[in-house]
N, C-alpha and C positions, 0 to 999 in steps of 0.2 A: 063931599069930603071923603065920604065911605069908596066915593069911584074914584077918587085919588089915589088914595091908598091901596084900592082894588090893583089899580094900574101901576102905581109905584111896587107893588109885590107882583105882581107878573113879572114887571121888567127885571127885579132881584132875580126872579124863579128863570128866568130867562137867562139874565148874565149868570146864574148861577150854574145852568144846565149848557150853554156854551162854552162856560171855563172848561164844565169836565170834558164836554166833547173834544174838546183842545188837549184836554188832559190825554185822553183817551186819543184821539190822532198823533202826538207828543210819541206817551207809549208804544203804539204802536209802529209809530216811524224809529223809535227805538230798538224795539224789538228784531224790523228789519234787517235795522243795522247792525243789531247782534248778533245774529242768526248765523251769520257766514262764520263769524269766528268762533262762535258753537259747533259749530259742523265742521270747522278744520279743526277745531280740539278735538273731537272726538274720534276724526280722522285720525289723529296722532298719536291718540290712546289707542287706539285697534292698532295702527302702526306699530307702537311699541310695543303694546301685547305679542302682536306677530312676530318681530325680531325678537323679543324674548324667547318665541317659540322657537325660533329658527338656532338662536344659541342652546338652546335647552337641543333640538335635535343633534347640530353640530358636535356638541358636549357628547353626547352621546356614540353619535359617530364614532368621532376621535375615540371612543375609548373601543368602540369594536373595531378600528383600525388597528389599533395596540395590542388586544386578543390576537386577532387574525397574525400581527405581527410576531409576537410570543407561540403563536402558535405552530406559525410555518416556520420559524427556528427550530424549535423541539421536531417537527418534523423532519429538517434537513439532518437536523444532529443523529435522527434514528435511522435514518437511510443509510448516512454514513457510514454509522456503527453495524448495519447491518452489512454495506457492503463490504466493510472490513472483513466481519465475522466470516460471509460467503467468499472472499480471497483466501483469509486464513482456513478456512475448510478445503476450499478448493487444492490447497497447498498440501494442507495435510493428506487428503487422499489421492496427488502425485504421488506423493511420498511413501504410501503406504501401498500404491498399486506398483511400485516398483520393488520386483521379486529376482532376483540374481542367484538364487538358489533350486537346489532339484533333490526330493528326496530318493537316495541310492535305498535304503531301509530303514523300516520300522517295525520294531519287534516286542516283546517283552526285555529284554534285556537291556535292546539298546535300538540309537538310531542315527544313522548315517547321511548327510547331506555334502552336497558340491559344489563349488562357485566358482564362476568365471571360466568356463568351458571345462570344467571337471578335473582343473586344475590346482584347486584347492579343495581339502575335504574337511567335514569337518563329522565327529565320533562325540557321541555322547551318551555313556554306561548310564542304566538306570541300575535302582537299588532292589530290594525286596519292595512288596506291597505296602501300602502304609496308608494308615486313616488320613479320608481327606476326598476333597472332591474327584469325582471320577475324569477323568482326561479322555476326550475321544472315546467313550463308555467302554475305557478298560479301568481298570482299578488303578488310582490312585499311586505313583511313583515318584521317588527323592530323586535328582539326579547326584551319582558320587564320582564323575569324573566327567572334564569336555577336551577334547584335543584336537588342537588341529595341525595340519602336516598340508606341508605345497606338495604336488606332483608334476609342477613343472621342470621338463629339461631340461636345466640352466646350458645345457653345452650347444642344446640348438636351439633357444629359444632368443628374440629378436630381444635389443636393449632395452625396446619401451615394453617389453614383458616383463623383463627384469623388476626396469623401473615399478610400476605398477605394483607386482606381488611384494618389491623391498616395503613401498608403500601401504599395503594391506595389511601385513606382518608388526609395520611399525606401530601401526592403529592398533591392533589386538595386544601389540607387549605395553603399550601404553595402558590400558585399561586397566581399572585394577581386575582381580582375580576374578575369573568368570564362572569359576564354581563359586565366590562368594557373590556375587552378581545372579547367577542362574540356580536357581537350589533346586526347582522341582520343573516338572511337564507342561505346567500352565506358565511357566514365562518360556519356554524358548520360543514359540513365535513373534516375539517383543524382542528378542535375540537375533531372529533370523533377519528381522527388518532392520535390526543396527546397523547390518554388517551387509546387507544389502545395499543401503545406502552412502556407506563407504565401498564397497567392489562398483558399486554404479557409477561414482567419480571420478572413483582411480582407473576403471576401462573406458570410460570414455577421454579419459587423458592421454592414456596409450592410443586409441585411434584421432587423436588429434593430430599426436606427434607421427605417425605413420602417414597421416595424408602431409602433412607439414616436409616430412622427406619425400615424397613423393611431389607436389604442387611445388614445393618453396622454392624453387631458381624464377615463378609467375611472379614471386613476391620482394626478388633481390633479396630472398636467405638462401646460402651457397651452399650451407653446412649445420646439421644437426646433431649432437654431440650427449650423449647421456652416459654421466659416470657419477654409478652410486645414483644420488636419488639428486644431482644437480642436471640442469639442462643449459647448453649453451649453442647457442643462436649464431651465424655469424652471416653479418650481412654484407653486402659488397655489389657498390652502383658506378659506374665508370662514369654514365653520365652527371651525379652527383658529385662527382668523384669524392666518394665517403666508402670506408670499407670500419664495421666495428664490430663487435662481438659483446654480448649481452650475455652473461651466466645468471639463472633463478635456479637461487634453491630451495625444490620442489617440496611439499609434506602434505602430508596427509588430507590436509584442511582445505588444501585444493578446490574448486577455485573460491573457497567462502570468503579468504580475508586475501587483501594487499600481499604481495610477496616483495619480502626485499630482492635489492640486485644489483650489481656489479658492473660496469661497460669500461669495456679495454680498447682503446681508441690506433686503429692502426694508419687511419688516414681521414684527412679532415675535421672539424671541429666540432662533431656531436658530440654531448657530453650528459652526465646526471641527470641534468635542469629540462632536455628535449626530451628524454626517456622516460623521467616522471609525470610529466607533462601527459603523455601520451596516454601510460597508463592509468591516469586516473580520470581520462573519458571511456576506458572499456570499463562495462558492466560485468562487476561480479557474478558470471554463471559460467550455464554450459558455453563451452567453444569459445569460452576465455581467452586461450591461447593462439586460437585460430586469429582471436580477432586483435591479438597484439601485432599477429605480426602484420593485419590486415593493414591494421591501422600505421604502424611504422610505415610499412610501402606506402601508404595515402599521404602521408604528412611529410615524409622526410625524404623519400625516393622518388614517387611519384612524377611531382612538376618537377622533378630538378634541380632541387633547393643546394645554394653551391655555399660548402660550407668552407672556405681554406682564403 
């Protein structure tokens, strides 16, 4: 009975210890089967960690793209500005390296300069001594008088001389008063450069119109005409067959601003609307006037443009 029972409890201990084996091959063939989708999860957790990463760089990126970006703006903007600045210097010291004047003397008394081949003079009285900074380490002087006087020959001198010194003349009686302008020794060289760079305008306008009589029949202009301080042009092309006449009346300001103008049509249909035209592709400078008439012969003379 005792080995019955002996045997009856093995066989229990038995199926008991093959369940768990069961149990345990079960688990284990489960575990298998888990394993893989363990391992791509975790796959996909580092994956996303890493894209996380890669946005977190990105992010970062992007934002020093947009430094870099703000930054080369404010760069260009200062280039800019400085290459303005280096124009507008560059300008100022043309302007200031242009000297149209010669001093005849300087004394205690007084001092004497001349413009435009010593055709104009220009006198300026000093006063008694007077506290105040030394000038050219002479003492200290008011100015109490400035005059000026032409010395040109009006009897032989050519029209665009004329023109020119009417024009210089006109500038200086425009101005207000040049003893309230000029009071002491330390401004006439700010003086000398004003009037410098009006005589440097007005003689290079006179040698315009001088080659202009001279060149102008290359350019179909017949006739160059100066009365008083007007200029009038007259052109005349057979092959066009246009013949017209253009009066500007010339000033001072020459060639800084637009000049109005006049055209008295003797043949052909040019008119206002072709003249303005023209003029407002010349640039405002030196040789201005060269280059109107340049341009008229190129646009209107030139090919042969038939205006009737």
């Amino acid at each position: 009975m005792t080995k019955v029972f002996t045997h009856q409890g093995k066989v229990a201990l038995y199926i008991i210890l093959m369940h768990i084996a069961y149990l345990e091959t079960k688990n284990l063939e489960d575990e298998e089967k888990d394993n893989p989708m363990e391992e791509w999860n975790s796959e996909m957790r580092a994956a996303e960690k890493e894209l996380e990463q890669l946005k977190t760089e990105e992010e970062e990126l992007q934002r020093n793209l947009l430094e870099l970006e703000v930054q080369k703006e404010q760069t260009l903007a200062q280039i800019d500005f400085v290459q303005k600045q280096t124009n507008r210097t560059e300008e100022l010291l043309d302007q200031l390296s242009v000297s149209e004047w010669e001093v005849i003397e300087w004394s205690d008394d007084q001092a004497v300069f001349t413009f435009l081949y010593d055709t104009i003079e220009l006198t300026i009285t000093f006063g008694e001594p007077a506290v105040g900074l030394p000038f050219l380490d002479k003492a200290f002087r008011k100015i109490v008088d400035l005059n000026f006087q032409s010395l040109l020959d009006e009897d032989k001198a050519p029209p665009s001389s004329l023109l020119v010194h009417k024009l210089i003349f006109q500038y200086i009686e425009e101005q207000e008063s040049w003893k309230k302008k000029c009071k002491t020794q330390h401004e006439v060289p700010k003086m000398l450069q004003e009037i410098s760079l009006v005589v440097s305008h007005c003689r290079l306008l006179g040698e315009e119109i001088e080659f202009l009589k001279r060149w102008g029949p290359n350019y179909n202009l017949m006739n160059i005409d100066v009365t008083n301080t007007e200029l009038r042009l007259l052109f005349s092309s057979s092959a066009a067959f246009v013949k017209f006449e253009i009066t500007l009346p010339l000033s001072v300001h020459f060639p800084t601003v637009r000049l109005p103008f006049s055209i008295q049509n003797h043949l052909g249909n040019i008119g206002q609307d072709e003249i303005t035209a023209i003029l407002s592709k010349v640039p405002l400078e030196d040789n201005y006037l060269k280059n109107v008439v340049k341009q008229i012969y190129q646009d209107l003379l030139q090919d042969c443009h038939f205006y009737h």
